[in-house]
N, C-alpha and C positions, 0 to 999 in steps of 0.2 A: 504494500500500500504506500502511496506518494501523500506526504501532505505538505502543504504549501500556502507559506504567511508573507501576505502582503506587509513588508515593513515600512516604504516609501509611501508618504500622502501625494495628493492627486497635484498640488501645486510645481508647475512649470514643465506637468509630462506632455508629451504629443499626444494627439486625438487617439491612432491610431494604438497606440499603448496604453491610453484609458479603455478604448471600446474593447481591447484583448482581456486586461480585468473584469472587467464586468459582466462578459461573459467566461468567465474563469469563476464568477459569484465571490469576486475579492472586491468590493465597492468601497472598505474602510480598510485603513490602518490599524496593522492587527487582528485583521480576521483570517482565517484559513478553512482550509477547506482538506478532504481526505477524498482520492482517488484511490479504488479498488483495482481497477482496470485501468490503466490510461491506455487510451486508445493514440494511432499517432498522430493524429491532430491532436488531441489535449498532451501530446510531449512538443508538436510545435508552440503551440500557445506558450508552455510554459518555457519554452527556448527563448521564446520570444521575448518575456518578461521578467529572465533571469537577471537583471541588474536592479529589479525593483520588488523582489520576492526572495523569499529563503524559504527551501525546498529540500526536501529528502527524504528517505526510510522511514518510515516508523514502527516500533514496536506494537503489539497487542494492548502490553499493560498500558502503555501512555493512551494508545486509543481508548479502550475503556475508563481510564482517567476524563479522558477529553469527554467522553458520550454522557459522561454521569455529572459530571461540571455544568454540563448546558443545562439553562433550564425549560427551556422548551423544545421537544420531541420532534415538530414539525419541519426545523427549518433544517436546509441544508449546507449550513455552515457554523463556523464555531467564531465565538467574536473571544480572543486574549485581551490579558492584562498587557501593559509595557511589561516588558521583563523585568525581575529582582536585579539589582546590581548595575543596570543600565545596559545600554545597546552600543555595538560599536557598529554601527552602518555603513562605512564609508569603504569602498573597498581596498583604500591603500596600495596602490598599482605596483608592483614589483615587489611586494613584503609578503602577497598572498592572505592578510587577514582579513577579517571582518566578516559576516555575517549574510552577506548578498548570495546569491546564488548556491551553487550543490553543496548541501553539507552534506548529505550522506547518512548515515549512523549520528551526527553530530546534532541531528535536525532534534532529537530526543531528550537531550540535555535543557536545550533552545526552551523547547515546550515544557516543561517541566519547571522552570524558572518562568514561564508565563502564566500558569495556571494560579 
């Protein structure tokens, strides 16, 4: 399962990389969403919006964490806290840090400090 959190808000993105969010159902900073299946349009999407998203693996446990956190059933997505500790967002070009794009296994720590 892919799950994948909008950390960038909408000011000064392109048109065309809002309308990709929003049909991704990431309309707010902080919200994410859990793919089962990504089919390969929703991995282009999410290629697409890799410098405005953090994305990865997830565990079982964290997803049950996350399903029982919500409090309502119906929607299909999940709205986070900022993180404990603070965000480092910026991607830091040639040092490889920050939180944009594939974390991986690393996506689970992320969420977990968001909750």
């Amino acid at each position: 399962m892919k799950l994948i959190i909008r950390i960038k808000g909408q000011v000064g993105l392109k048109k065309e990389i809002i309308e990709t969010l929003y049909r991704l159902r990431l309309r707010k900073k902080y919200s994410c969403i859990v793919i089962d299946k990504p089919t390969k349009i929703q991995l282009g999407m999410i290629n697409k919006v890799r410098d405005f998203v953090a994305f990865g693996e997830i565990s079982e446990e964290v997803y049950k964490r996350l399903v029982e956190k919500r409090k309502t059933k119906i929607k299909n997505f999940f709205r986070l806290h900022p993180p404990r500790g603070g965000i480092e967002s910026k991607k830091h070009f040639g040092v490889g840090k920050g939180v944009l794009g594939n974390n991986g296994k690393e996506i689970n720590k992320l969420v977990e400090r968001m909750l």
